[in-house]
C-alpha positions as CSV (number, residue, x, y, z in Angstrom):
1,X,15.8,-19.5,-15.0
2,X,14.1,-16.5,-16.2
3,X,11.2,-16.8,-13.6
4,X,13.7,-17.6,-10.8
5,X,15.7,-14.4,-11.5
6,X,12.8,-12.3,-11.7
7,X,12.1,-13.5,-8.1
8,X,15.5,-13.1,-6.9
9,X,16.7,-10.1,-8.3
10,X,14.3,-7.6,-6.5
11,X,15.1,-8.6,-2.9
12,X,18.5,-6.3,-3.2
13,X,16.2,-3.4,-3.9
14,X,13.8,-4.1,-1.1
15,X,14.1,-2.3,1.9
16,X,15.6,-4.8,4.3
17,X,18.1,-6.2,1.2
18,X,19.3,-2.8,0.1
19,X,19.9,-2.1,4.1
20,X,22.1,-5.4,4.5
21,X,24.1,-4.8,0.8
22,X,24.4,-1.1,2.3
23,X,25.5,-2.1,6.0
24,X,27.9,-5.1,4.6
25,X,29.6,-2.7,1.9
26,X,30.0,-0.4,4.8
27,X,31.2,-3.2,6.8
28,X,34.0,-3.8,4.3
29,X,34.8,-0.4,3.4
30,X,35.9,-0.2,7.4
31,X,39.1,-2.1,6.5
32,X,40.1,0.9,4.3
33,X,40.9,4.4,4.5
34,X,37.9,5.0,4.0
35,X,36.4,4.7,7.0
36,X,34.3,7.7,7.0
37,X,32.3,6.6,4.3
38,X,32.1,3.5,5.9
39,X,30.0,5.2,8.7
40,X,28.3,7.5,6.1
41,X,26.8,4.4,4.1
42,X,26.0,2.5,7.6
43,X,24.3,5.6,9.1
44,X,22.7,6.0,5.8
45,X,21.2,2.2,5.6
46,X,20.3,2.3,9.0
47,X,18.3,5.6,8.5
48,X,16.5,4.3,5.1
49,X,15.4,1.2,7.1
50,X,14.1,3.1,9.9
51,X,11.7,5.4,7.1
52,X,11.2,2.1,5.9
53,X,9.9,0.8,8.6
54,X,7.4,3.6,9.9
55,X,3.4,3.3,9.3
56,X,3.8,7.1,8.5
57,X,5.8,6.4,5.7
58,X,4.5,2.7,4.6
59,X,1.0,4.3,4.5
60,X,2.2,7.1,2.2
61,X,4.0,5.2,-0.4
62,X,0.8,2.2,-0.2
63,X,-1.2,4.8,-1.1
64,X,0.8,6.0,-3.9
65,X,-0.7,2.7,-5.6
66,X,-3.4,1.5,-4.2
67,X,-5.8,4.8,-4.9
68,X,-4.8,4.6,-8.6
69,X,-8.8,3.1,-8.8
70,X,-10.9,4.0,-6.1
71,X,-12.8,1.4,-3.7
72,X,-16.5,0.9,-5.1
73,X,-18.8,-1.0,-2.7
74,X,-20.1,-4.2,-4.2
75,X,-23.5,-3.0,-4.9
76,X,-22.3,-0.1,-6.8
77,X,-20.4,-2.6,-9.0
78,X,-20.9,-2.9,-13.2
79,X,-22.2,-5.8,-14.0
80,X,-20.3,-8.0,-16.2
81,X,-19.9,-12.0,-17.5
82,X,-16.8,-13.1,-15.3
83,X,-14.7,-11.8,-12.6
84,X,-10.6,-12.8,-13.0
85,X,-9.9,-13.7,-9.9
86,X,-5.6,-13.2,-9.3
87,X,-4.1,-16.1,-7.3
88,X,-1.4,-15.5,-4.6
89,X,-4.1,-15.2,-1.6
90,X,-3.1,-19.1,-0.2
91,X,-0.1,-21.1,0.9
92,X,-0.2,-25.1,0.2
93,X,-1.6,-27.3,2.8
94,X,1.8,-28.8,3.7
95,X,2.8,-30.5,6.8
96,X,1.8,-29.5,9.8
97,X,-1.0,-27.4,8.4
98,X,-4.7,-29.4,6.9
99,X,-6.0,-27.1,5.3
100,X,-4.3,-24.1,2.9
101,X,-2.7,-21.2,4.6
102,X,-4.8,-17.8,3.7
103,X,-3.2,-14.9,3.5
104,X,-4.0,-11.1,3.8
105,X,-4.6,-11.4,0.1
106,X,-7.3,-13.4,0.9
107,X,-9.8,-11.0,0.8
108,X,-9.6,-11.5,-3.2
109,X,-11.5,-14.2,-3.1
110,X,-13.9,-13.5,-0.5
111,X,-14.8,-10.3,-2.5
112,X,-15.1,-12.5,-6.2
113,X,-17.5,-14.9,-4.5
114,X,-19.4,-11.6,-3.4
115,X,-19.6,-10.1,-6.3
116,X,-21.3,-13.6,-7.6
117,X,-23.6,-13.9,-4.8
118,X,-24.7,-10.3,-5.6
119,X,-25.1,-11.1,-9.1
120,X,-22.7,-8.6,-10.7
121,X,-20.9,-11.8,-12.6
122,X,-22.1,-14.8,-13.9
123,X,-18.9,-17.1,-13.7
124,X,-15.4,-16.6,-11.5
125,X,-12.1,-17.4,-13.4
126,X,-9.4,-18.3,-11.4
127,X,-5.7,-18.1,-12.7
128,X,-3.1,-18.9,-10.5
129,X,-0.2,-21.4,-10.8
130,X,2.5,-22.4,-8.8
131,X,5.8,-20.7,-8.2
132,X,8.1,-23.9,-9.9
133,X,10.7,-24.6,-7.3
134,X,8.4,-24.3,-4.6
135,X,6.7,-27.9,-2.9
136,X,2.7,-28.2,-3.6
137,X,0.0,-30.8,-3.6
138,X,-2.3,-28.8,-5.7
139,X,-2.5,-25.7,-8.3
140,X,-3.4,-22.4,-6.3
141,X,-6.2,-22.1,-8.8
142,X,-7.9,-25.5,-7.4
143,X,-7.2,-25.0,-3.9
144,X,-8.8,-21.1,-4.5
145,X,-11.8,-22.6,-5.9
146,X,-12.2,-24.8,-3.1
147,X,-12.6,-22.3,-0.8
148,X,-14.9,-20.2,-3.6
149,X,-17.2,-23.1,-3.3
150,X,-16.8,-23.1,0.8
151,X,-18.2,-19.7,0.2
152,X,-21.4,-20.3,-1.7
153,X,-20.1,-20.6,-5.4
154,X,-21.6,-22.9,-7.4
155,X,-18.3,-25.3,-8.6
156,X,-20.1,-24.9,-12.4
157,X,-19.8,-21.1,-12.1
158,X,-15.9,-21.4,-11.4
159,X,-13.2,-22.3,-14.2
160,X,-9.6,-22.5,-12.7
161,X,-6.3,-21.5,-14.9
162,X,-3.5,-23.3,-13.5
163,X,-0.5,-22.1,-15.4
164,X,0.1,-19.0,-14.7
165,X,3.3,-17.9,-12.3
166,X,3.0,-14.7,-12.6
167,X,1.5,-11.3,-13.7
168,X,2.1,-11.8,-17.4
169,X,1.3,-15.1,-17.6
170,X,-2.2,-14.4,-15.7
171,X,-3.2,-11.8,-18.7
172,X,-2.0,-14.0,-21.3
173,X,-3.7,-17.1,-20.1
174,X,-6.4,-15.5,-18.8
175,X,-7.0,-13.9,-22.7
176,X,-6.8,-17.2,-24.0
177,X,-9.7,-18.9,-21.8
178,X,-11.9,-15.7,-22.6
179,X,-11.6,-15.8,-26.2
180,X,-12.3,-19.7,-26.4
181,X,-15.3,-19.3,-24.0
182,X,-17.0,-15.8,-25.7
183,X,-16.4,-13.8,-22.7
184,X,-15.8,-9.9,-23.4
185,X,-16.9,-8.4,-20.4
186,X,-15.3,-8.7,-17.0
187,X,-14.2,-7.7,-13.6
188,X,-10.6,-7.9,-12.9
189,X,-10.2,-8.5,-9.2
190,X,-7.0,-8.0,-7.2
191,X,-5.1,-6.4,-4.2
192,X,-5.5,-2.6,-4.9
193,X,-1.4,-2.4,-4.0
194,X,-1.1,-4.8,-7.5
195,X,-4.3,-3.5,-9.3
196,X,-1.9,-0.6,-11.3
197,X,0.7,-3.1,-12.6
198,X,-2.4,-5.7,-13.1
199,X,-4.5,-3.1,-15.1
200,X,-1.7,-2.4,-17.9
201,X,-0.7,-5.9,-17.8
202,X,-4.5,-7.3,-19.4
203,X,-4.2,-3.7,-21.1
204,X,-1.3,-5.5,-23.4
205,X,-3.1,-8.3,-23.4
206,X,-5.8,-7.2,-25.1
207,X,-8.0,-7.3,-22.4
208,X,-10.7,-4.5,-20.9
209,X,-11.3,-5.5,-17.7
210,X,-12.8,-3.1,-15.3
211,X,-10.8,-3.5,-12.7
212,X,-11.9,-3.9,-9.0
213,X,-9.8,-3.3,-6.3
214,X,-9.8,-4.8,-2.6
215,X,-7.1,-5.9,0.1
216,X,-6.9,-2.4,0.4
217,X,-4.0,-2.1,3.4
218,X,-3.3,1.8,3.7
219,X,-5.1,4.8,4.8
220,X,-6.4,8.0,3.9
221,X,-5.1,9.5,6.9
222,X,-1.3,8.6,6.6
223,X,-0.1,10.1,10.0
224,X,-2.7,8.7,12.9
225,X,-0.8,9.4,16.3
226,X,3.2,9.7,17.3
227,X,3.2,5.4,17.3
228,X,3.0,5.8,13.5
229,X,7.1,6.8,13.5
230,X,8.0,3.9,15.2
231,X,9.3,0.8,13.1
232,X,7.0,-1.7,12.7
233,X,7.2,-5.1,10.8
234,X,4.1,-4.5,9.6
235,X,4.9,-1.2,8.0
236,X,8.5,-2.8,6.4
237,X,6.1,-5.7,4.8
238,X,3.6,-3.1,3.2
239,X,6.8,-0.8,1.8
240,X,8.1,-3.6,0.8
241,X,5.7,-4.7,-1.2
242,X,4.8,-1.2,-2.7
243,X,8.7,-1.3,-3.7
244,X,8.1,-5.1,-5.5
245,X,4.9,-3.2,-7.5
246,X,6.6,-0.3,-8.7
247,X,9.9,-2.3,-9.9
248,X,7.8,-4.9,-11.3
249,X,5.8,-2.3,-13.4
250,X,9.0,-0.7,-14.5
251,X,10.5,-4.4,-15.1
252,X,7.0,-5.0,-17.3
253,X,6.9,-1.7,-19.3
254,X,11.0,-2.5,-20.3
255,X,9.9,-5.8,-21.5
256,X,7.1,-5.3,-23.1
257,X,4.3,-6.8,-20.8
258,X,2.4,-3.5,-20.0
């Protein structure tokens, strides 16, 4: 139950959620007298999905995150014994689909089997569960180290961690498997939007990682041309998920996690 609020919860402080609480609060407020604050709140929810919903503003509020560690090109990397690999990068291979789904997050795991092929680490650990409620044939973990070895990685080199369903449980779990293995040296590789929340979360658990970024999504130059004030779906995904980071870090500082 814990889990599954901790997934629910958020969505009415997401972009899209607030702006449908907002515009049905507004909706019922109409059958007052207060029907000017009815329009006030609509005109209000419509506004803060429109900000939203622009790459000008999506690109600034990214950045707010994801430049927290700075991009390092993978032969300038530290060398080190393993690189944590985070799952979320791969939906399950359910009907109609073959093969697993990749994401934009994928780029995770194409950058851990770089770093291996350029020698930086010596093993990948992968830890990624499944979200409970959810239908899967196979741990993300396995399914990520499938497509590791698709990529040139030795299967010895990877060891998969397939409890984990979320942040918390990747540092804890993750610690665990280090200790009993003798590893205390590694690479922590994420999306740059997660790597701040990641980063204090290993922090508490106890574990220096030097932390890696990739799946970077935003740009230095936030405005590029008069299109980047128009919504764009694109844009309302990347806020969103900026919004999702910051409560999440918030969420793991209150209870302890980071």
């Amino acid at each position: 139950m814990d889990l599954f609020l901790s997934k629910l919860l958020p969505i009415a402080v997401y972009p899209l959620g607030l702006a449908l609480l907002a515009g049905l609060l507004a909706w019922l407020l109409g059958f007052t007298r207060l029907r000017r604050t009815a329009r006030t709140l609509a005109l209000l929810a419509l506004l803060g999905l429109y900000v939203a919903s622009t790459p000008a503003f999506a690109n600034w509020f990214g950045a707010r995150l994801e430049y927290r560690v700075a991009p390092v090109a993978i032969e300038a990397a530290p060398e080190a014994e393993v690189a944590v690999l985070l799952g979320g990068v791969l939906g399950q291979p359910l009907p109609p689909r073959t093969e697993p789904d990749l994401s934009g997050a994928v780029d995770r795991v194409v950058t851990a089997a770089r770093l291996y092929r350029a020698g930086k680490v010596a093993a990948i650990l992968v830890t990624a569960g499944n979200i409970p409620w959810l239908q899967a044939v196979a741990p993300e973990a396995e399914l990520i180290a499938d497509l590791l070895v698709e990529l040139g990685v030795p299967r010895a080199a990877i060891v998969v961690e397939t409890a984990s369903r979320n942040t918390y449980e990747n540092a804890v779990n993750s610690a665990a498997v280090m200790a009993e293995r003798g590893w205390t040296t590694g690479l922590l590789v994420t999306s740059a939007l997660h790597m701040p929340r990641s980063m204090e979360t290993f922090a508490a658990a106890d574990l220096d990682l030097v932390p890696f970024p990739t799946d970077f999504r935003t740009r230095t130059n936030v405005v590029h041309g008069a299109l980047d004030f128009l919504p764009d779906a694109g844009a309302l995904a990347l806020t969103t998920d900026a919004v999702k980071e910051f409560v999440g870090r918030l969420v793991y500082r209150i209870r302890g996690w980071a």
